[in-house]
N, C-alpha and C positions, 0 to 999 in steps of 0.2 A: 133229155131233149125229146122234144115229143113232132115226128117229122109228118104234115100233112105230103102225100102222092110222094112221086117218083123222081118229080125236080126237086122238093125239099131236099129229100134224101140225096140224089146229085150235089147237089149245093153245099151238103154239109161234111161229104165227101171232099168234092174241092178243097173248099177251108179248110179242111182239118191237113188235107197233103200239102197246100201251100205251103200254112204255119211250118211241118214237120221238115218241108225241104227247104226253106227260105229263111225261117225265121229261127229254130230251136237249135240250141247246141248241143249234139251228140259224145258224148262219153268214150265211145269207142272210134271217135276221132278226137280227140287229143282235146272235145269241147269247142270244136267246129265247125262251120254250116256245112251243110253236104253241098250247096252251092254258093261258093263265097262271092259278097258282095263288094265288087270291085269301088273303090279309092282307099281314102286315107280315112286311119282312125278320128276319129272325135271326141275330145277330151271336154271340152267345155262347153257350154251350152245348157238348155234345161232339157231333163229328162220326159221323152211324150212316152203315151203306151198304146199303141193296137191293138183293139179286140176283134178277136172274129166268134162265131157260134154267142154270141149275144153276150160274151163275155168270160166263158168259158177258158178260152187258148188265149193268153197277155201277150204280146212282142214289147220290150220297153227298150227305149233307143234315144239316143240325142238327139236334138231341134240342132239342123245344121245353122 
């Protein structure tokens, strides 16, 4: 990643703590969001994916 100034760099910080507390399953929680996103599972549907950092960090999730 190559970050021009001080808000890039900001920027890529963000992303990267969103994905890590919003999006990524943690291991040392049982494979868990550290902040879980409240309703109900989703079983069917098609699968989208989120990028953040240009493609770097994937989130993949169901199409409500």
């Amino acid at each position: 990643m190559i970050l021009f100034g001080e808000d890039s760099l900001r920027n890529g910080i963000r992303q990267f703590l969103d994905h890590n507390h919003l999006e990524r399953n943690h291991q040392g929680l049982e494979n868990r969001l550290i902040i879980p996103i409240e309703g109900t599972v989703n079983t069917e549907g098609t699968i989208e994916r989120r990028e953040r950092l240009g493609g770097l960090l994937n989130y993949y999730y169901r199409a409500a």
